[in-house]
C-alpha positions as CSV (number, residue, x, y, z in Angstrom):
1,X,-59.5,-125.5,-61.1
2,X,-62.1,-123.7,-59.0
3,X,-62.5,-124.5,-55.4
4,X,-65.7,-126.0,-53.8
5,X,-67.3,-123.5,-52.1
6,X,-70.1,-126.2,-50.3
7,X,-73.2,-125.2,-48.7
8,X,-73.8,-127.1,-45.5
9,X,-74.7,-130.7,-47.2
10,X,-78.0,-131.6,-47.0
11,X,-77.1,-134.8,-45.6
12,X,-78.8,-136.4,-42.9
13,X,-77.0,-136.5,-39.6
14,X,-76.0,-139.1,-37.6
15,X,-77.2,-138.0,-34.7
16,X,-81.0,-138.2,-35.9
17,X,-83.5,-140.4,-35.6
18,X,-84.4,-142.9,-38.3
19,X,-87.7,-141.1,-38.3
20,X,-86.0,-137.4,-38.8
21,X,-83.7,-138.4,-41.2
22,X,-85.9,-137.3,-44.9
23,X,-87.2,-133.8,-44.2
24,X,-89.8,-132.5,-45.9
25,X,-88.4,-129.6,-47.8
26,X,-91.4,-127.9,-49.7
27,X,-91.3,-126.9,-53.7
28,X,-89.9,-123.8,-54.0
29,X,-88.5,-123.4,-50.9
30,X,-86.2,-124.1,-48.2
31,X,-85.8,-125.4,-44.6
32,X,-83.2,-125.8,-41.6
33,X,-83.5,-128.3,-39.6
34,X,-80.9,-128.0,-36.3
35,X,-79.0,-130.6,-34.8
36,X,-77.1,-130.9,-31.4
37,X,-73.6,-131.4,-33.5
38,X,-73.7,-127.3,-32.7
39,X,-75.6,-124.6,-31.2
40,X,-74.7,-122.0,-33.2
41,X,-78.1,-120.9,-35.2
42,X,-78.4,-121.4,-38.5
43,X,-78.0,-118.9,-41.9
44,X,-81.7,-116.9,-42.7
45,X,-83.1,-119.1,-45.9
46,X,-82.2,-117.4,-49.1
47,X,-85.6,-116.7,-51.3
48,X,-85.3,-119.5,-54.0
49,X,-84.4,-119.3,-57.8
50,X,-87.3,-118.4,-60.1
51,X,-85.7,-119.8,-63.1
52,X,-82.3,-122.2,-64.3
53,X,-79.9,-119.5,-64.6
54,X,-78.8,-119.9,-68.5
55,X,-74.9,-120.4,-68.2
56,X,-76.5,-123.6,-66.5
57,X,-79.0,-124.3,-69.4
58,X,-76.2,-123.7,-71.9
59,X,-74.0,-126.2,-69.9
60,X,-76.2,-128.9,-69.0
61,X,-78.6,-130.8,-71.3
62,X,-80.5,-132.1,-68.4
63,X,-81.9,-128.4,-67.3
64,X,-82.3,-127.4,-70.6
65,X,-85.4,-129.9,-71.5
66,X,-88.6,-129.4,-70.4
67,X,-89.7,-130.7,-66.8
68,X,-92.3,-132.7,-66.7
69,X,-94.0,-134.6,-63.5
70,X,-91.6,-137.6,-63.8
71,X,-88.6,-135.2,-62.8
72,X,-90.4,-134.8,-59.8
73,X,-88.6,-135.2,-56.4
74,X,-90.5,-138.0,-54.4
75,X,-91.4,-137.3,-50.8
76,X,-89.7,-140.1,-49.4
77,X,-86.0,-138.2,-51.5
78,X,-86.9,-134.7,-50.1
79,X,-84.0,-134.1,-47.8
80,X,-83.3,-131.4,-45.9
81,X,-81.3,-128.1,-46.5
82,X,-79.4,-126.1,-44.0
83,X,-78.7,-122.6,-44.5
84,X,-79.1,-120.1,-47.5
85,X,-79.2,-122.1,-50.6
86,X,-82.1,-120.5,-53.0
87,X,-82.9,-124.5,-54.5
88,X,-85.8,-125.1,-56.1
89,X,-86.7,-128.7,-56.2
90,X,-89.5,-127.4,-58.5
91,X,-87.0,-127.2,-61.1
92,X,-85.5,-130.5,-60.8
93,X,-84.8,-132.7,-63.5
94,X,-84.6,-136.2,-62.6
95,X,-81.7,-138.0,-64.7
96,X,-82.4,-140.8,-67.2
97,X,-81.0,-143.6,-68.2
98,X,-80.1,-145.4,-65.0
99,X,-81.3,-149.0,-64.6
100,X,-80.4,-148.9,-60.8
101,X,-79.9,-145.5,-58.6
102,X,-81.6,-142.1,-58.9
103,X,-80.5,-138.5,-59.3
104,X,-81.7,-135.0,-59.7
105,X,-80.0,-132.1,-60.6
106,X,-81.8,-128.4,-59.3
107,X,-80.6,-124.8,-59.5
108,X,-79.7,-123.0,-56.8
109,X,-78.8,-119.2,-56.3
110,X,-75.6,-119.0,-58.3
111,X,-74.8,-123.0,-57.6
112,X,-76.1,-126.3,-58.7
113,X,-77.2,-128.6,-57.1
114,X,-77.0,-132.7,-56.8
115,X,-79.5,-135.3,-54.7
116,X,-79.0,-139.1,-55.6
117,X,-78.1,-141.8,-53.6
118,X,-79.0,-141.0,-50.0
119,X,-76.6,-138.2,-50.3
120,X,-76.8,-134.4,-51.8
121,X,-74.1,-131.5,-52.5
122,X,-73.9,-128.4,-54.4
123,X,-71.1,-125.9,-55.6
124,X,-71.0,-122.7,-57.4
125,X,-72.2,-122.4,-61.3
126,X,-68.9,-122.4,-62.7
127,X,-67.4,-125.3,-60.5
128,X,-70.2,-127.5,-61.6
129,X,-69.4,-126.7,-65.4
130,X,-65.9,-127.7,-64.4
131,X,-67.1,-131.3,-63.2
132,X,-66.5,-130.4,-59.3
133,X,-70.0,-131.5,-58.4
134,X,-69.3,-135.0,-57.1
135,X,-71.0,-136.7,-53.6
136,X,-70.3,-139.6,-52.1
137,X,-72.5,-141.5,-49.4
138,X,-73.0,-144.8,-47.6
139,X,-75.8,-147.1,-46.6
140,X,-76.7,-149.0,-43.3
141,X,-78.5,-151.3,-46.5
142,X,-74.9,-152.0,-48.0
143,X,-72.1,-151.7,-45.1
144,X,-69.1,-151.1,-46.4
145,X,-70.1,-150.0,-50.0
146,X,-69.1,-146.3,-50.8
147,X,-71.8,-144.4,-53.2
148,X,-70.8,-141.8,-55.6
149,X,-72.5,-139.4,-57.6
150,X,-71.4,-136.2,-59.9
151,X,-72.7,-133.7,-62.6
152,X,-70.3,-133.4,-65.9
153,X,-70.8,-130.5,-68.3
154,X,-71.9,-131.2,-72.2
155,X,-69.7,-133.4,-74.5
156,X,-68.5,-135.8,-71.9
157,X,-70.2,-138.8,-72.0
158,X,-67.6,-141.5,-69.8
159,X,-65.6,-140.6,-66.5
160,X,-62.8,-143.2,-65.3
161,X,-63.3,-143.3,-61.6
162,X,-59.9,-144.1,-59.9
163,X,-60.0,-145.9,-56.8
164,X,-57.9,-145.6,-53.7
165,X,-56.5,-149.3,-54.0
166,X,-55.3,-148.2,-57.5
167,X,-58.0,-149.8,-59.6
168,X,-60.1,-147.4,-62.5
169,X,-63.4,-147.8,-63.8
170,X,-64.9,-146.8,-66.6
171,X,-68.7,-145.1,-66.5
172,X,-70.9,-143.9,-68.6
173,X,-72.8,-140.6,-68.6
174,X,-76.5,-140.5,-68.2
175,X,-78.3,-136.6,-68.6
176,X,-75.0,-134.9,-67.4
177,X,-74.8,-137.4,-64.4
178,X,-72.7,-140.7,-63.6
179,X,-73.1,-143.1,-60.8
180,X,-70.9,-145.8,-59.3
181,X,-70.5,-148.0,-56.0
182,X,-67.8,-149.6,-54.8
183,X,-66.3,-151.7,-52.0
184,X,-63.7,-149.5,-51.3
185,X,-62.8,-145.9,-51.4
186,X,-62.8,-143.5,-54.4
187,X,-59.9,-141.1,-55.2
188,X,-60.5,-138.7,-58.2
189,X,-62.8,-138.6,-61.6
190,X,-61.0,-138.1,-64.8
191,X,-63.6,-136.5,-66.6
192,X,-63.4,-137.3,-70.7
193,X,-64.5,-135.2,-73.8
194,X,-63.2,-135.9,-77.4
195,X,-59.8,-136.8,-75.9
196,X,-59.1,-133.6,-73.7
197,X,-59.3,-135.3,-69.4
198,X,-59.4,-133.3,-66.6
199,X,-59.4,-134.6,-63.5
200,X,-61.3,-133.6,-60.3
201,X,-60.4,-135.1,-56.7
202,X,-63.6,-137.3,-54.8
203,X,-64.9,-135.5,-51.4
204,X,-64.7,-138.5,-48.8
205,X,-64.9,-140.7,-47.3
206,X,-68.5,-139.8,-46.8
207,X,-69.0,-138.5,-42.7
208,X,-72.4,-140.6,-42.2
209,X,-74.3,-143.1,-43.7
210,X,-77.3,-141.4,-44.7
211,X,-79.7,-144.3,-45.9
């Protein structure tokens, strides 16, 4: 199992305004924004990918079809990065399939990345292809509802999402991504592909509510 190596998430912080909490970050590029949780200044920006890296396109389905303007990121999404991070949200692919939620997945400089839900994440190339992209995040809109979010290599097309309390749900796979909610707190993600599970453990609970 690889360990997440995170980026600082590009999570809103609690300590901002309402108004300050969706940066703009611009295509193709990236952004800092500093808070007063520290005064220690923040990593140079890392100059951002050109292209999906193709271990990535070989992996995941969703960065391997063409983009098109529907995959774009809408302004009111655009969060903010922190540090180095080489993302382009002008590769994004935004995934299909969901009737509720949304979610794009983006390259980064040797990592992938995840936006959906209010929340975002990223971890190295091969920890994504070994289903250790997973976010969770709450919402002032849904108190007490936890969000999560992950990115599942080709082939696996349901997770079971274990809960704290016990309980498992099955989900299904949309474009490499799954999304669930629940009124409680989630545990791990057994991820399934033609009978072989492995099983990744859920980041959490999530620090702030972020939307």
């Amino acid at each position: 199992m690889h360990k997440i190596t995170r980026l600082r998430k590009f999570r809103a912080r609690a300590a901002l305004s309402t108004a300050g909490l969706l940066g703009l970050l611009a295509l193709g590029g990236t952004a800092a924004l500093a808070t007063n949780e520290s005064s220690s200044p923040l990593p140079a920006p890392v100059e951002p990918t050109a292209t999906v890296d193709a271990a990535d396109q070989a992996t995941f389905a969703v960065l391997r079809r063409t983009r098109t303007v529907a995959d774009d990121v809408p302004r009111e999404h655009i969060a903010v990065f922190e540090g180095p991070s080489g993302a382009n949200l002008g590769l994004a692919r935004r995934a299909r399939g969901f009737g509720t939620g949304a979610a794009w997945v983006f390259p980064g400089r040797g990592s992938v990345y995840l936006m959906a839900q209010g929340g975002g994440s990223c971890v190295p190339d091969a920890a994504a292809a070994g289903g250790e992209l997973v976010e969770t995040s709450g919402s002032r809109q849904f108190p007490g509802t936890e969000f999560l979010a992950g990115v599942v290599p080709d082939g696996v097309g349901q997770v079971s999402v274990h809960l704290s309390n016990g309980t498992e749900q099955m989900v299904t796979v949309h474009d490499n991504v799954y999304l669930d909610s629940t009124h409680g707190r989630f545990s791990t993600v057994s991820l399934i592909d033609r009978g072989f599970t492995m099983t990744v453990r859920v980041p959490g609970p999530p620090s702030v509510v972020t939307w």
